[in-house]
KEVOMI-713586 format. One record per residue (C-alpha): residue number from 1; residue in one letter; x, y, z. Coordinates in Angstrom, 3 decimals. Each point is the difference from the previous one (the first is absolute). Example, Ala and Ser with C-alpha at 12.3 -4.5 7.8 and 13.67 -1.06 7.14 Angstrom:
2
+-----+---+----------+----------+----------+
!   k ! r !       c1 !       c2 !       c3 !
+-----+---+----------+----------+----------+
!   1 ! a !   12.300 !   -4.500 !    7.800 !
!   2 ! s !    1.370 !    3.440 !   -0.660 !
+-----+---+----------+----------+----------+
***
This chain:
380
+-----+---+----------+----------+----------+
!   k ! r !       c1 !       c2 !       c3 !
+-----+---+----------+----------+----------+
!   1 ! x !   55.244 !   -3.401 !  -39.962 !
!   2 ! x !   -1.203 !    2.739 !   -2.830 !
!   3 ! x !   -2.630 !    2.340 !    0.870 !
!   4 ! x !   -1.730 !   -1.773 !   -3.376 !
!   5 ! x !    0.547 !   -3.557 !    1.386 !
!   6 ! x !   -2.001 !    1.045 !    2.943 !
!   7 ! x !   -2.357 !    1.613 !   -1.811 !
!   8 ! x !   -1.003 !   -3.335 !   -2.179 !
!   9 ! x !    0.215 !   -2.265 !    3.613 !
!  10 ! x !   -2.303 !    2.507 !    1.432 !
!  11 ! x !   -2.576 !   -0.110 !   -2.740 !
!  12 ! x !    0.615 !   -3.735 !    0.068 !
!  13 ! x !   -1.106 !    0.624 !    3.473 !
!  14 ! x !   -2.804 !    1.801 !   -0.555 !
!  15 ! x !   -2.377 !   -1.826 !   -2.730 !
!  16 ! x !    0.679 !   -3.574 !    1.440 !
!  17 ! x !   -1.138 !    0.965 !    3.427 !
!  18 ! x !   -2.814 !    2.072 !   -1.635 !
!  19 ! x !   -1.194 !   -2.764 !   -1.943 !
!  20 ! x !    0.419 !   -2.491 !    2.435 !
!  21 ! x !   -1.277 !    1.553 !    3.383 !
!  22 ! x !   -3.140 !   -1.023 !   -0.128 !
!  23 ! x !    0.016 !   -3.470 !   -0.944 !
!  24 ! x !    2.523 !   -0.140 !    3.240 !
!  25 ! x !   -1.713 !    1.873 !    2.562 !
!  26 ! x !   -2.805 !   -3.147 !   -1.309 !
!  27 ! x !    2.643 !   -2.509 !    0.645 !
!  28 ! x !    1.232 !    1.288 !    3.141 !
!  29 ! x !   -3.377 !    0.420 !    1.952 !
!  30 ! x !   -1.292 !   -3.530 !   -1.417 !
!  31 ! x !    3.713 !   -1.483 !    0.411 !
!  32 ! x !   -0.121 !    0.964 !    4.103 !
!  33 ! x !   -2.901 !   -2.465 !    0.577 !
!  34 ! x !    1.087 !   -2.478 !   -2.094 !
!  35 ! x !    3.308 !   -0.616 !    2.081 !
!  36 ! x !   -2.236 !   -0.946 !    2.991 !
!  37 ! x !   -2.382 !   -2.652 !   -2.003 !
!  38 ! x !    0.106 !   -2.462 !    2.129 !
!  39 ! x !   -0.894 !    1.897 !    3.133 !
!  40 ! x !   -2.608 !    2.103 !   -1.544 !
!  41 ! x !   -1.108 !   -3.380 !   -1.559 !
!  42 ! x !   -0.220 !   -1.632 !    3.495 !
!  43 ! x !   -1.473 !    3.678 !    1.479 !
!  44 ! x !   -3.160 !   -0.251 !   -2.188 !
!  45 ! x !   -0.229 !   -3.676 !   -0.913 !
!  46 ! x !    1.045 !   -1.870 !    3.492 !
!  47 ! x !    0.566 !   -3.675 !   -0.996 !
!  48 ! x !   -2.539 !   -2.171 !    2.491 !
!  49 ! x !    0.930 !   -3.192 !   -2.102 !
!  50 ! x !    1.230 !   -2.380 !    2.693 !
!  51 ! x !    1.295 !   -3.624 !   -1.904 !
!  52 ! x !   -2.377 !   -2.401 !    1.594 !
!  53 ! x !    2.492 !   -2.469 !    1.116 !
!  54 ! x !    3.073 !    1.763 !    0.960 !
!  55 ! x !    1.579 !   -2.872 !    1.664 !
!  56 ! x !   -0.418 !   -2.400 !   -2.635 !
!  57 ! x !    2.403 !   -1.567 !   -2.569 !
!  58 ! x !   -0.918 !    2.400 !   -3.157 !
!  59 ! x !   -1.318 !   -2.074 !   -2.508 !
!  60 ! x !    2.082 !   -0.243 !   -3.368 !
!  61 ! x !    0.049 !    1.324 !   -3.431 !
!  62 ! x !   -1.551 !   -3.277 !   -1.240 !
!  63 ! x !   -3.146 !   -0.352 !    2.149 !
!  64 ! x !   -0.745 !    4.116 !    0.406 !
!  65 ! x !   -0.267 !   -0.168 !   -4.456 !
!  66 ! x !   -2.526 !   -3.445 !    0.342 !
!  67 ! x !   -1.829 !    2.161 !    2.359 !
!  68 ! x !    0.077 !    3.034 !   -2.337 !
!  69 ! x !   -0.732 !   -2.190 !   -3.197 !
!  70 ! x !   -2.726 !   -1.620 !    1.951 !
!  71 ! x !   -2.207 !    3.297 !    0.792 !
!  72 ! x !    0.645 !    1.271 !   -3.920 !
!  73 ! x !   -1.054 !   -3.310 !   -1.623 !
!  74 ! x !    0.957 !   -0.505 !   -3.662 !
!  75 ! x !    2.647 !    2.831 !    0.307 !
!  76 ! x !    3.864 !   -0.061 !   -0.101 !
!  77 ! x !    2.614 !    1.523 !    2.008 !
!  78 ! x !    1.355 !    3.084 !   -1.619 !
!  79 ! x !    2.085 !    2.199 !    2.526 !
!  80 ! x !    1.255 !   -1.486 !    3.981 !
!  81 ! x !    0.640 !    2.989 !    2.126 !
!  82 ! x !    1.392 !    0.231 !    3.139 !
!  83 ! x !   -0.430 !    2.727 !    3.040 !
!  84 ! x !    3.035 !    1.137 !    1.624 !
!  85 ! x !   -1.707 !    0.643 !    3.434 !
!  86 ! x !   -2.776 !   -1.928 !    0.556 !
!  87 ! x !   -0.160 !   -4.041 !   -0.416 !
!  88 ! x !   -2.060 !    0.650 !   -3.014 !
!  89 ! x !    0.457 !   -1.681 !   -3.645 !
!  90 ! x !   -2.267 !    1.842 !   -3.378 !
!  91 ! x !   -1.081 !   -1.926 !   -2.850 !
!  92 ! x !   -0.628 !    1.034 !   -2.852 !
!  93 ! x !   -2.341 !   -2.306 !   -2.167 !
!  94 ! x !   -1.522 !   -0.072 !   -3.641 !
!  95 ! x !   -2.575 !   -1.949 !   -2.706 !
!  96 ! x !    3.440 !   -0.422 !   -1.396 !
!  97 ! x !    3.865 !    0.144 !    0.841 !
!  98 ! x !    0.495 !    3.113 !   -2.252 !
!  99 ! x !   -3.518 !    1.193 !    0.606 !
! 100 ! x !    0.280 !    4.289 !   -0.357 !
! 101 ! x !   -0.046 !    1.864 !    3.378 !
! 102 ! x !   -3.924 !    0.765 !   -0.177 !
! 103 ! x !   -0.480 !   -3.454 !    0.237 !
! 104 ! x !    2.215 !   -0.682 !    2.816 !
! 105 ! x !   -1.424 !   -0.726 !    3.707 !
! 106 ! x !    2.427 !    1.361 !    3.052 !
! 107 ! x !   -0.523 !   -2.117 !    3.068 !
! 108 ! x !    2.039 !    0.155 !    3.397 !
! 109 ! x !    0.530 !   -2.876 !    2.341 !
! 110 ! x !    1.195 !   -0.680 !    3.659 !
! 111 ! x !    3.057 !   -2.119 !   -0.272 !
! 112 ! x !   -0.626 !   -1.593 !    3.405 !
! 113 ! x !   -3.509 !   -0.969 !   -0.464 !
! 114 ! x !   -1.046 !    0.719 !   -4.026 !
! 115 ! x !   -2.999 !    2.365 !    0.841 !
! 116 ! x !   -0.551 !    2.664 !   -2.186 !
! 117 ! x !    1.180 !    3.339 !    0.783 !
! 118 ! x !   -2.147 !    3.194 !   -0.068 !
! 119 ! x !    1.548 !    2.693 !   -1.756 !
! 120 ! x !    1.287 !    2.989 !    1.192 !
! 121 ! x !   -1.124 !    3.289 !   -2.084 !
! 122 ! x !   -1.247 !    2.882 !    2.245 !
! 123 ! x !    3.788 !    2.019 !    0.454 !
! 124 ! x !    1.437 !   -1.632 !   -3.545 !
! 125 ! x !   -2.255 !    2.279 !   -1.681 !
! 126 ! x !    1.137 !    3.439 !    1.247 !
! 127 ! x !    3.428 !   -0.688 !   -0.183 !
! 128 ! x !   -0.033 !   -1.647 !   -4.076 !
! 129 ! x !   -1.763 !    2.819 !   -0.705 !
! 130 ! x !    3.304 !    2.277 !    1.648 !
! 131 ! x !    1.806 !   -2.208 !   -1.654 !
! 132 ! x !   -1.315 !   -0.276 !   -3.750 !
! 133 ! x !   -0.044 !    3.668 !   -0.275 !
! 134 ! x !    4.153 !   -0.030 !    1.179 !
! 135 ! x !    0.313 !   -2.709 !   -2.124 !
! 136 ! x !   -1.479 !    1.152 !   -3.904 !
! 137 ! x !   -3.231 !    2.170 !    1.621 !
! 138 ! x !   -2.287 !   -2.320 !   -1.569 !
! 139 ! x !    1.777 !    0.510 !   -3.681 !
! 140 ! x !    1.491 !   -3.575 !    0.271 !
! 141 ! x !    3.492 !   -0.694 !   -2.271 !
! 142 ! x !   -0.512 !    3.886 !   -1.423 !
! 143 ! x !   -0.415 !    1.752 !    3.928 !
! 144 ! x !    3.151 !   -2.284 !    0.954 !
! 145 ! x !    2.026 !    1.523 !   -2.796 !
! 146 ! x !   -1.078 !    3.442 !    0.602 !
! 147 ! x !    0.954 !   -0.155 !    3.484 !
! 148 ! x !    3.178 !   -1.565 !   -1.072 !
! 149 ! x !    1.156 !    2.514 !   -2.560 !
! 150 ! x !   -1.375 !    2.899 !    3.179 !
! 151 ! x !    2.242 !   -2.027 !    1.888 !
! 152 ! x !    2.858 !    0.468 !   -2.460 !
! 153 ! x !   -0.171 !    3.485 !    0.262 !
! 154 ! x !   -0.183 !    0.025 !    3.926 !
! 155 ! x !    3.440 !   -1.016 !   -0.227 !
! 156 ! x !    1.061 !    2.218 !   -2.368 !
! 157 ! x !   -1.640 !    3.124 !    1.987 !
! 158 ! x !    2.060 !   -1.473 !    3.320 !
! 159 ! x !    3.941 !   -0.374 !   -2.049 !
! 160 ! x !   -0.926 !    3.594 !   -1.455 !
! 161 ! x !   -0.837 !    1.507 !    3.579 !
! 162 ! x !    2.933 !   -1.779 !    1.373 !
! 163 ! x !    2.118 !    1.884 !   -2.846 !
! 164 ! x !   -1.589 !    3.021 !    0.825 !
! 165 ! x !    0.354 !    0.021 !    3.606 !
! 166 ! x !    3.919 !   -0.494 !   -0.296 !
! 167 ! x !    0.371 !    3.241 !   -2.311 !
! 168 ! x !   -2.516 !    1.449 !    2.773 !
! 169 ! x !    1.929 !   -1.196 !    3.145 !
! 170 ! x !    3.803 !    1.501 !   -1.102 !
! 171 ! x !   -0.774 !    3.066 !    1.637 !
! 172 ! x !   -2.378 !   -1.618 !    2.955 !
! 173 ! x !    1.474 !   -2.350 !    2.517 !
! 174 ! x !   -2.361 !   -3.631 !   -0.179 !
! 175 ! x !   -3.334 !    0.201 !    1.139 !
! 176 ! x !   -0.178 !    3.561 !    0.832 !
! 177 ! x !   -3.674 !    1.459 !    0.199 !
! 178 ! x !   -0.280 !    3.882 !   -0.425 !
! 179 ! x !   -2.668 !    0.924 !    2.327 !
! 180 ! x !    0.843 !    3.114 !    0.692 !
! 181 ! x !   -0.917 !    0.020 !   -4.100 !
! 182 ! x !   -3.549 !    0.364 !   -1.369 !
! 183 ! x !   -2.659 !   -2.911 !    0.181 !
! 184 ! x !    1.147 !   -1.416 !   -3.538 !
! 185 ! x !    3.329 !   -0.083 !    0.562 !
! 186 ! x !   -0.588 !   -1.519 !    3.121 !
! 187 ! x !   -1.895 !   -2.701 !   -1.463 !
! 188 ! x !    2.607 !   -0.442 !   -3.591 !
! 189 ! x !    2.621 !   -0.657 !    3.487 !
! 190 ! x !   -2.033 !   -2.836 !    1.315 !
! 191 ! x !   -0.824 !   -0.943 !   -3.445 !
! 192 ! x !    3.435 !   -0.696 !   -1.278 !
! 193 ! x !    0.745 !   -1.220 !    3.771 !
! 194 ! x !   -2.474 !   -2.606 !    0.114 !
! 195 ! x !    0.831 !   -0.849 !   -3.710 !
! 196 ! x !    3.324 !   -0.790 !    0.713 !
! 197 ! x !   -0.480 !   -2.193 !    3.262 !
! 198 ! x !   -2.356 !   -1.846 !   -1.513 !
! 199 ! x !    1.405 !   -0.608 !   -3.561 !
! 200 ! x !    1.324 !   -4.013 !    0.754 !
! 201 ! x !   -3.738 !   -1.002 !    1.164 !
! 202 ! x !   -1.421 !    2.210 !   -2.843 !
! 203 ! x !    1.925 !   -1.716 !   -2.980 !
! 204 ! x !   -0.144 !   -3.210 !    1.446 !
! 205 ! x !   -3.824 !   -0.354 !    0.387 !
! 206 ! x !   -0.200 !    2.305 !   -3.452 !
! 207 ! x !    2.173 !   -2.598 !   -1.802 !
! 208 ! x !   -1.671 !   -3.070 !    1.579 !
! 209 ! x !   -3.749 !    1.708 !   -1.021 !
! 210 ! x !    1.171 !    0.618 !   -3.333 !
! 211 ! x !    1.069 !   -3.487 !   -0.129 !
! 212 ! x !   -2.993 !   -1.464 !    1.546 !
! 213 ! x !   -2.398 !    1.603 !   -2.747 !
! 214 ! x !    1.847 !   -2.572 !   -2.688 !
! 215 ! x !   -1.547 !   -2.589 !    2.061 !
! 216 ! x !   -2.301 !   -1.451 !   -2.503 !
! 217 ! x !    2.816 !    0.108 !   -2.745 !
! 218 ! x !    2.440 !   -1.635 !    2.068 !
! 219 ! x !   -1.836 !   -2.555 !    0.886 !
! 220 ! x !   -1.419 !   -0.775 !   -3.318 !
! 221 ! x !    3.975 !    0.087 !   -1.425 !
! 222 ! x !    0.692 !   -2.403 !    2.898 !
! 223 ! x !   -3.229 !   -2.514 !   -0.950 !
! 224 ! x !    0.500 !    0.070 !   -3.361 !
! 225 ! x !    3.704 !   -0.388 !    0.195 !
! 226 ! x !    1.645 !   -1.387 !    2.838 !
! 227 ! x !   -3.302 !   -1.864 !    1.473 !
! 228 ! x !   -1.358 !   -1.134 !   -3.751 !
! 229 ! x !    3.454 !   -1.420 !   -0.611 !
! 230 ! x !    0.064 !   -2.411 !    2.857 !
! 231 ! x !   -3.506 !   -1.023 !   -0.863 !
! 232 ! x !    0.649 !   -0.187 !   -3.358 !
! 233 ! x !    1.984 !   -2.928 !    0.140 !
! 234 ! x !   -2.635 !   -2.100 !    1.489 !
! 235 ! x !   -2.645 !    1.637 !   -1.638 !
! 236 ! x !   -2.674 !   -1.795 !   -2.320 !
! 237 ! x !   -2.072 !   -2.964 !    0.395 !
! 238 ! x !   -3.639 !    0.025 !    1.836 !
! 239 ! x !   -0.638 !    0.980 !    3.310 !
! 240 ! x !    1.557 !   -2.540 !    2.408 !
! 241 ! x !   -2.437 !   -0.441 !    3.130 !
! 242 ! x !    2.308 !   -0.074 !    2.863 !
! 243 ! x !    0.814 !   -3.307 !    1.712 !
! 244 ! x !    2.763 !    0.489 !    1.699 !
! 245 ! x !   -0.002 !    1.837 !    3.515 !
! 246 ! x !    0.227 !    3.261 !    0.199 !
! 247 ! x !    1.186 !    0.132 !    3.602 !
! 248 ! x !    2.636 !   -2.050 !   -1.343 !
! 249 ! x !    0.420 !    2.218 !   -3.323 !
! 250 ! x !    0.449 !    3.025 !    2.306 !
! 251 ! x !    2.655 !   -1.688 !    2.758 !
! 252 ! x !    2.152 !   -1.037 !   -3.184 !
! 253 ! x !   -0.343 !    3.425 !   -1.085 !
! 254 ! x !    1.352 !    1.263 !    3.436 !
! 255 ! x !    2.766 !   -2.618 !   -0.651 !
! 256 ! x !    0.822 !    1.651 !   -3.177 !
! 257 ! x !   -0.274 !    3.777 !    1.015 !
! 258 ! x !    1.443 !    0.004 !    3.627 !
! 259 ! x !   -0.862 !    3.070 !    2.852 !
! 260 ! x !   -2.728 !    0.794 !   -2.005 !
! 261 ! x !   -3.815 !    0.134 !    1.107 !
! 262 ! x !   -3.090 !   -1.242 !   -2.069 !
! 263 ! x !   -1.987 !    2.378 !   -1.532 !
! 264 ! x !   -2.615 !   -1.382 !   -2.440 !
! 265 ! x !   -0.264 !   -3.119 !   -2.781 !
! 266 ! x !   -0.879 !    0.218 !   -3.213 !
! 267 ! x !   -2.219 !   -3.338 !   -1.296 !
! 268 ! x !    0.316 !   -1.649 !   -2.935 !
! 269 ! x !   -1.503 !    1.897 !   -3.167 !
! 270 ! x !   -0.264 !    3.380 !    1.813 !
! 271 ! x !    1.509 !    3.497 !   -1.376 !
! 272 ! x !    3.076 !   -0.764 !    2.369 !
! 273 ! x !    1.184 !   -3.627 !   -0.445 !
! 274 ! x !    0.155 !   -2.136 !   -2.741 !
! 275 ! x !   -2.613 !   -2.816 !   -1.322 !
! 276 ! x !    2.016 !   -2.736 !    2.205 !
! 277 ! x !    1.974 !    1.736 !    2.571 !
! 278 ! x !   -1.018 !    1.577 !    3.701 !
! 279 ! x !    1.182 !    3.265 !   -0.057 !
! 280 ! x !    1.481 !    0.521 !    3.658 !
! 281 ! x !    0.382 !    3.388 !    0.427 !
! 282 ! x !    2.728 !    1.639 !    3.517 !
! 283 ! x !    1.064 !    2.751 !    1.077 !
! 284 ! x !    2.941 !    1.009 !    2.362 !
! 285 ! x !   -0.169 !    0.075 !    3.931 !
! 286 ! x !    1.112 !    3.750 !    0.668 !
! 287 ! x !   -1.895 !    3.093 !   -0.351 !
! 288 ! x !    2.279 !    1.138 !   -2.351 !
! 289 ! x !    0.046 !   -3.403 !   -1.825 !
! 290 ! x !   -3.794 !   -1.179 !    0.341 !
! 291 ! x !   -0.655 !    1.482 !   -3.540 !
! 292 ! x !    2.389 !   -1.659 !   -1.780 !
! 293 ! x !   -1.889 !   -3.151 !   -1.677 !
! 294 ! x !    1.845 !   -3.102 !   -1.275 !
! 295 ! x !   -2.613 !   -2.664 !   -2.104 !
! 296 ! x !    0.673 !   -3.292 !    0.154 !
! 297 ! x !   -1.188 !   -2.716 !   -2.613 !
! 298 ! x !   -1.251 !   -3.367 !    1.267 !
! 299 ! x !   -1.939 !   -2.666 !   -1.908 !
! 300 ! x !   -3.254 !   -0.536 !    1.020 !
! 301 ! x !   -0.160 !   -4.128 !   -0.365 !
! 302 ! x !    3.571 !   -0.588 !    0.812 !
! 303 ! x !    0.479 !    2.336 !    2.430 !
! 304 ! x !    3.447 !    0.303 !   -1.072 !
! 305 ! x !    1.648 !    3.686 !    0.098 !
! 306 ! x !    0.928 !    1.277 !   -3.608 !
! 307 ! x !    1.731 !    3.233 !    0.801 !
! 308 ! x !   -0.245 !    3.554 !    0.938 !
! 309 ! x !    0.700 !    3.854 !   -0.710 !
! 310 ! x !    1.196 !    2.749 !    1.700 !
! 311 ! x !   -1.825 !    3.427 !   -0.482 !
! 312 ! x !    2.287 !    2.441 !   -2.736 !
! 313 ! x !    1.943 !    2.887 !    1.446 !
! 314 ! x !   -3.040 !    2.020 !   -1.248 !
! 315 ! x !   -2.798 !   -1.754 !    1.514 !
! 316 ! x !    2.458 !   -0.349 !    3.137 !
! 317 ! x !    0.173 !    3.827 !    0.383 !
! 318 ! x !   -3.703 !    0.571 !   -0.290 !
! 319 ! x !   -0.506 !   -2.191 !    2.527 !
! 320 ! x !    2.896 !    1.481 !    2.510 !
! 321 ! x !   -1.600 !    3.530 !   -1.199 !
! 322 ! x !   -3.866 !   -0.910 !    2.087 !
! 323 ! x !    1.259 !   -0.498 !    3.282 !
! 324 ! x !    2.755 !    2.731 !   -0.422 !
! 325 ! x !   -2.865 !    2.391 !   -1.208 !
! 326 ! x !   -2.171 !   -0.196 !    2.346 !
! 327 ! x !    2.571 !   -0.376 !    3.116 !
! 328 ! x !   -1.640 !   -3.658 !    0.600 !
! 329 ! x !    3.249 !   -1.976 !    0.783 !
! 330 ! x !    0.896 !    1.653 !    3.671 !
! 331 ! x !   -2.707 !    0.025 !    2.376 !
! 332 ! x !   -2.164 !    2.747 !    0.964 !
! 333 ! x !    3.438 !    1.916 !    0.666 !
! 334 ! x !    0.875 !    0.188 !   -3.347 !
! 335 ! x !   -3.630 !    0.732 !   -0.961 !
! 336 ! x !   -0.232 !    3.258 !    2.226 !
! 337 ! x !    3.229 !    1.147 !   -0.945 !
! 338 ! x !   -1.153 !   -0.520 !   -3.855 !
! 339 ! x !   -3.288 !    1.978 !    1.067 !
! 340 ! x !    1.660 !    3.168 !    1.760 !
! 341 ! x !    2.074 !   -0.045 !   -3.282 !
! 342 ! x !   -3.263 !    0.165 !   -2.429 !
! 343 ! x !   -1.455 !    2.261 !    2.048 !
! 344 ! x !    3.491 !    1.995 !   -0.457 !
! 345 ! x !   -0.554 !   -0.797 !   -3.775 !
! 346 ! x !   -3.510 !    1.613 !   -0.067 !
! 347 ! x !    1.483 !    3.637 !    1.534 !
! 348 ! x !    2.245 !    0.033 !   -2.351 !
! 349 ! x !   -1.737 !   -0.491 !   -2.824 !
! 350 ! x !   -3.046 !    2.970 !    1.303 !
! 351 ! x !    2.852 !    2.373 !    1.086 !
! 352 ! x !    1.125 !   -0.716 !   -3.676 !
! 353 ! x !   -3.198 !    1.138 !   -1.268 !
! 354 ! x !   -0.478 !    2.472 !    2.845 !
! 355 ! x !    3.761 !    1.611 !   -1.281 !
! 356 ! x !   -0.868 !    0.165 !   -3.602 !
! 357 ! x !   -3.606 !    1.770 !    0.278 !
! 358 ! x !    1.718 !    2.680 !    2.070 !
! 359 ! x !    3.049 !    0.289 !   -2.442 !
! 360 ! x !   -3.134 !    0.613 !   -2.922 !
! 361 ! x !   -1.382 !    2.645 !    1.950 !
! 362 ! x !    3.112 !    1.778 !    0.904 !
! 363 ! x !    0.849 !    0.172 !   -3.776 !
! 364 ! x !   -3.812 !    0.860 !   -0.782 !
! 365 ! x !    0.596 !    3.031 !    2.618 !
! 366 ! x !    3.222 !    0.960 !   -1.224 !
! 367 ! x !   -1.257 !    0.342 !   -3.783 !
! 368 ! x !   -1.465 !    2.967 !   -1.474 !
! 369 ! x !   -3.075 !    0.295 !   -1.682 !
! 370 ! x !    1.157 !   -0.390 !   -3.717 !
! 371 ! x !   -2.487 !    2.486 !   -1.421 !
! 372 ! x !    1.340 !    2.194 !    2.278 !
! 373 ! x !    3.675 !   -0.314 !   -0.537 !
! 374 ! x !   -0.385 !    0.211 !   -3.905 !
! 375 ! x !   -2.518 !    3.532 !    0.381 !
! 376 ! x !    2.814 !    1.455 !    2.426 !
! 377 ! x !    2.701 !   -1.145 !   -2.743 !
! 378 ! x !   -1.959 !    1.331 !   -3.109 !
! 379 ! x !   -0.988 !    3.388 !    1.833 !
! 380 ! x !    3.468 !    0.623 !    1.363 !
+-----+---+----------+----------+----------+
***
């Protein structure tokens, strides 16, 4: 390679990581908590619910939304939600079917005996807040893309170093460290050294961040295309009031979208379904799968199942890209390897600043006072 290709890849190098480092040292530290969530989340907020009926026959869709209907009187069912641990079913419930969400009321019942369940907020808090600033730090749509185009640049600082270390190795043998060098050469050794081990993880979670940031657009595209378009078809017309079962609705649903799980219904009338339809919303069984969501379309007096979409490629890969991101698809395994390799992440990125302070003040010590230099030319 040219001495002037290097020289372009190396300032390549140099202003994306510059501009970047910060925001990523921010992701880093508030990434490493957020791949243990649900133990920190158990840690500070231990769950003391016990389902007051254990034993019994859980009761079904049917009877736990009379008994949700019943303690919101004149209010419809919006939103059915479903928890994947405990035996716990949320409604959500409204003046009207497409009431907005600050009229909405968010209720949670036992499934085995329809009691109401206290919610849980103490430990939620802490880690939202962790996660809201990793997220869009409290910018919304405008923080996400921010974060996303810092994320671009990540990766473009990591194929640069990666080009840089090989012109930088042809000389060295791999992974030598120069200690018997000074203290920053030492630490541009363990810099490129811990670059290049890490470099699969690093792209990987850069890529899926980046792509996690277009969450809001992707999921708008997928609404307003893919979603819209089966609705569409069965769109118009007033609000149907439901009459035929849901429990039914959902096991015909099942029927129709095998291996999959049930994660929430969409009534009649809401932002989600259409004016006559339940909206049966599942999701796949795996860890890797359980964030892939296929709808399914059945008609609220009939009962009858009208048909069903598969998520896009896009939406697909946004939704393979959370569990990936975060390391949440292997056990806690997986999660402590993906937190020795953030931590890994975070000394690179400070020995990156560390390196280029001490390169500035090695050329600020190695340049003569200008005044100086121009009196000593003019009197000589």
């Amino acid at each position: 390679m040219r001495a002037s290709t290097v020289k372009v890849w190396e300032l390549i190098h140099k202003w994306t990581s510059l501009i970047c480092t910060a925001f990523l040292l921010m992701l880093c530290i508030t990434g490493l908590p957020l791949i243990f969530h649900d133990e920190i989340d158990d840690a500070l907020n231990p769950d003391v619910w016990q389902p007051k009926s254990p034993d019994a026959t859980p009761l079904t869709l049917d009877e736990i939304l009379t008994i949700a209907l019943n303690n919101r009187e004149g209010e419809q069912a919006i939103y059915m939600s479903f928890d994947i641990v405990r035996p716990v079913v949320n409604v959500t419930s409204g003046p009207t079917a497409d009431a907005p969400g600050t009229k909405m009321h968010f209720a949670s019942y036992d499934l085995t005996s329809g009691d109401l369940v206290p919610p849980a907020d103490v430990g939620e808090s802490v880690m939202e807040f962790i996660l809201q600033l990793h997220t869009d730090m409290f910018l919304e749509l405008p923080g996400m893309l921010f974060l996303g185009a810092m994320g671009i640049l990540f990766i473009l600082s990591t194929i640069s170093g990666v080009v840089i270390y090989r012109q930088y190795m042809r000389k060295l043998r791999f992974g030598t460290v120069r200690k018997q060098k000074s203290t920053r050469h030492k630490w541009l050794d363990y810099h490129n050294l811990l670059g290049i081990v890490t470099i699969a993880w690093v792209l990987v979670v850069g890529l899926t961040g980046v792509i996690n940031t277009l969450e809001k657009p992707i999921l708008d595209t997928w609404r307003d295309n893919n979603l819209k378009q089966l609705l569409s078809e069965h769109q118009g017309g007033t609000i149907a009031q439901p009459v035929a079962s849901l429990s039914e609705a959902v096991k015909q649903a099942k029927l129709a979208a095998p291996d999959m799980t049930l994660q929430f219904v969409a009534f009649p009338g809401s932002n989600f379904s259409s004016n006559q339809h339940y909206a049966i919303f599942l999701h796949g069984n795996t860890p890797l799968t359980k964030e892939l969501i296929t709808p399914v379309l059945v008609d609220a007096v009939s009962g009858e199942v009208i048909g069903l979409s598969e998520m896009p490629w896009y939406a697909k890969a946004l939704s393979l890209s959370r569990p990936l991101h975060f390391g949440d698809y292997g056990g806690l395994f997986l999660k402590i390897l993906w937190a020795i390799l953030d931590v890994l992440t975070i000394i690179i990125l400070g020995s990156g600043l560390y390196l280029w302070v001490q390169k500035n003040k090695k050329l600020n010590r190695n340049t003569p006072t200008k005044n100086i230099a121009n009196g000593v030319t003019q009197n000589g």
